[in-house]
Phi, psi and omega in degrees: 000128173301162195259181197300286196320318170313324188280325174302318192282324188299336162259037143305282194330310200265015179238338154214185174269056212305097180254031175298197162263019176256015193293318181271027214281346179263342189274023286157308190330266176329317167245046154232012170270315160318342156245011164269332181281344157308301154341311175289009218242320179289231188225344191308161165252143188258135213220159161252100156209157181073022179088358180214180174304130157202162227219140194228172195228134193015067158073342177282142171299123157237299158244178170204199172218133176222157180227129208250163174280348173270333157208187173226131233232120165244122204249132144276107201306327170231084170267355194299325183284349207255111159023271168110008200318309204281341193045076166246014198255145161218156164254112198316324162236093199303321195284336179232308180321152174218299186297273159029067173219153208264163192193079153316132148270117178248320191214151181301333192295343188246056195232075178262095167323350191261320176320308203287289164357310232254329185276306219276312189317287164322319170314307175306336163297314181268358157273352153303305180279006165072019166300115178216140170271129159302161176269171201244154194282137166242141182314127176327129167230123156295141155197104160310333148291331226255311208298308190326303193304328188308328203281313172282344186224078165350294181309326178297307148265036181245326167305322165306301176301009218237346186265140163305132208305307175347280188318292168340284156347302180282007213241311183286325184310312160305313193313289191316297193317343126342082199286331204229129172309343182265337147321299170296325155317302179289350189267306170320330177276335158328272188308329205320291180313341153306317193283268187341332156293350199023057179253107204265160198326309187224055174294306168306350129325318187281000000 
């Protein structure tokens, strides 16, 4: 019988069309059930996000699971720090990942618990020392559609300010980012009732 996170993610899948990282979770099943009890072995807590498990140390994401269709996965939020001695780790997007890294799976037979044991224990260590990559400073975005609307409609910019520069941030990046003016027009008619909601672009993601 799947334990309750399994089970969440599996009626996640079947109420929608769910390309997450629960899509294949059943086809899986026995060996992520087999690397949650290794799991269990540690200090880690196990928390639900993103529809499966993923398992944290004072509340920071250190590790998670996912069951993918050619595999199955244990991903480290910040793997960017750990050795790596066995050289199991990739970084899946080499072109956007910075932290981020996979520990593949194709069959139970390539599950060596003393390993696994041995990377999640680092991991867990190294969120002790608080290793983290800073984010790089970015440059100030402008959106000169977005100030216009703010001019006429206060509330819109008083709701705006009311968002963290981050958010704030996510808000212009979108807009701007946007090559053809009428794009950006439409992605601004967009956030508005988010900004007005104080709902920030990708809260629902968090």
């Amino acid at each position: 019988m799947l334990p309750k996170k399994l089970k969440e993610a599996s009626k996640l899948e079947s109420q929608s069309d769910n390309k997450g990282i629960w899509k294949f979770s059943q086809k899986w099943e026995e060996e992520l059930l087999l690397l949650q009890s290794i799991i269990d072995k540690t200090e880690l807590t196990e928390t639900t996000k993103w529809g499966g498990p993923v398992y944290v140390f004072n509340k920071k994401n250190v590790i998670g699971l996912g069951g993918f269709k050619d595999y199955f996965a244990i991903w480290f939020f910040n793997g960017v720090f750990l050795k790596d001695e066995k050289k199991k780790l990739i970084n899946a997007q080499e072109d956007r990942t910075k932290s981020l890294r996979q520990w593949r799976f194709t069959s139970k037979e390539e599950i060596n618990e003393t390993v696994i044991l041995e990377y999640i224990k680092e991991a867990i260590e190294n969120e002790k020392q608080e290793k983290i990559i800073k984010p790089s400073k970015k440059e100030a975005i402008v959106s000169e559609l977005l100030e216009k609307e703010m001019i006429q409609n206060p509330a819109l910019k008083a709701a705006f300010e009311k968002f963290s520069p981050y958010k704030q941030y996510e808000f212009l990046e979108y807009i701007e980012s946007a090559k053809q003016e009428k794009t950006r027009i439409s992605r601004i008619e967009k956030v508005i009732p988010m900004i007005l909601g104080n709902r920030g672009l990708n809260d629902k993601y968090r």
